[in-house]
C-alpha positions in Angstrom: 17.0 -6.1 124.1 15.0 -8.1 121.7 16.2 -11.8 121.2 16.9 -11.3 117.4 19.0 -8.7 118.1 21.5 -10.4 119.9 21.2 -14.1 117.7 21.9 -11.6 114.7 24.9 -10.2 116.4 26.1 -13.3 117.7 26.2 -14.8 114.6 28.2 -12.5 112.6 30.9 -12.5 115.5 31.0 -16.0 114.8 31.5 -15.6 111.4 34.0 -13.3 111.5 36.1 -15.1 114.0 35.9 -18.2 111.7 36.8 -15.7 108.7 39.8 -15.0 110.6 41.4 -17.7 111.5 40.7 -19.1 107.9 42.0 -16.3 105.8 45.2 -16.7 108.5 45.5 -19.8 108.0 45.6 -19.6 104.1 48.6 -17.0 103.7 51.0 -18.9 103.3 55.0 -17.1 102.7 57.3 -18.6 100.4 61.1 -19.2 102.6 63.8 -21.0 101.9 63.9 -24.7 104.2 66.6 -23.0 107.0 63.5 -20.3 107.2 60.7 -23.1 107.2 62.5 -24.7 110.3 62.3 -21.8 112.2 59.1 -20.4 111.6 57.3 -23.7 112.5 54.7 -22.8 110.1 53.8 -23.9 107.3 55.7 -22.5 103.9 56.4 -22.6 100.5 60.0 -24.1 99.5 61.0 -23.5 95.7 63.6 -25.5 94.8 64.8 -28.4 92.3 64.3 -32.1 92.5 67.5 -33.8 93.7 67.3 -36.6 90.8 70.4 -38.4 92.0 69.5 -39.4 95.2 66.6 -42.0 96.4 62.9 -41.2 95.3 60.3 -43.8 96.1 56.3 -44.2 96.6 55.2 -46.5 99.8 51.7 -47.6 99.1 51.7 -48.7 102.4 51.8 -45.4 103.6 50.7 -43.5 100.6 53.8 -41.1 101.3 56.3 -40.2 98.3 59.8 -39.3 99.7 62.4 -37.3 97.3 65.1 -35.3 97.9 64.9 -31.4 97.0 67.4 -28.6 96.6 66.3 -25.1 97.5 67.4 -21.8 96.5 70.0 -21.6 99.0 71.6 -25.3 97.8 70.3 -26.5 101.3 69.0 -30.6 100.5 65.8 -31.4 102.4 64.7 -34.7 102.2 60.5 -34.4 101.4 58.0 -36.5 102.1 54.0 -35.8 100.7 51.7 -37.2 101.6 49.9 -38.8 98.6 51.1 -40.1 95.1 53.9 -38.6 93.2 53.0 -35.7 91.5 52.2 -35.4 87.2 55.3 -34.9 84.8 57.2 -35.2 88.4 60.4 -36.2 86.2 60.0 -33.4 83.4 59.8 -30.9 86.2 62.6 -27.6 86.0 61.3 -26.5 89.8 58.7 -27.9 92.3 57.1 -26.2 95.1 56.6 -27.9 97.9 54.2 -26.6 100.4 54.4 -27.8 104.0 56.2 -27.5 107.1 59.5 -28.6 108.7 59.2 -31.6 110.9 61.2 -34.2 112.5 64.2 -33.3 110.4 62.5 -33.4 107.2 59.9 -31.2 105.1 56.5 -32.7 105.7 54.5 -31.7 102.4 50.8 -31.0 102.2 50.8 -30.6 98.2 53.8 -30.4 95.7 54.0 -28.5 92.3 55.6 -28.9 89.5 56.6 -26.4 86.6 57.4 -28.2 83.7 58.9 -26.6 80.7 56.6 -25.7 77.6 56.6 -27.2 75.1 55.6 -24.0 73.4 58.6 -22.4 74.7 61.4 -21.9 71.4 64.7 -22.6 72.0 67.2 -19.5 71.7 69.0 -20.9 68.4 65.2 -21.4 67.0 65.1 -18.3 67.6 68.4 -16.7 66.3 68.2 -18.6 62.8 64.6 -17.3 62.4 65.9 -13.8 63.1 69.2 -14.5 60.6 
């Protein structure tokens, strides 16, 4: 068999074994943090920011630790590595994506939905319709 033949064919199994593990890799389910800790993998938690209780940046560490509340009222302290996120405090849910470690959710990245400011409120609404 010619040469080319079989550098062209062992390149595109390499490519599609890299493609694989990549695209498996990226699909990511959202769960709830009782399912995050038993998958082992890594998941996206929706929840609310537990304002109450301790939130703090270590620029030692370049972590930021808060405590969130998911769908299920189950509190998980976080911890994400990196600064806290924009409009952290205006934030009506985050989305933490990450995995269950060590008795805490270990965050890769950390959204926010804030609400907008476009948004009317429902008596803005009413009176207009009045």
């Amino acid at each position: 068999m010619n040469k080319r033949y079989i550098l062209g064919g062992l390149i595109i199994v390499v490519f599609l074994v890299v493609g694989f593990f990549a695209f498996k890799d990226s699909k990511i389910e959202y769960a709830n943090f009782q399912g995050a800790a038993q998958t082992h993998k890594t998941c996206q938690v929706k929840g609310v920011w537990v304002k109450d209780k301790e939130s703090k940046f270590d620029a030692s560490t370049n972590q930021f630790t808060f405590v969130m509340k998911d769908e299920n009222n189950q509190e998980m302290k976080v911890v994400l590595e990196g600064a806290k996120p924009n409009n952290f405090e205006m934030a009506e849910n985050v989305v933490a994506k990450g995995k269950v470690t060590n008795g805490y959710f270990h965050a890769k990245e950390v959204l926010t939905k804030c609400p907008s400011k476009y948004e009317g409120k429902g008596e803005d609404v009413q009176k207009s319709g009045s």
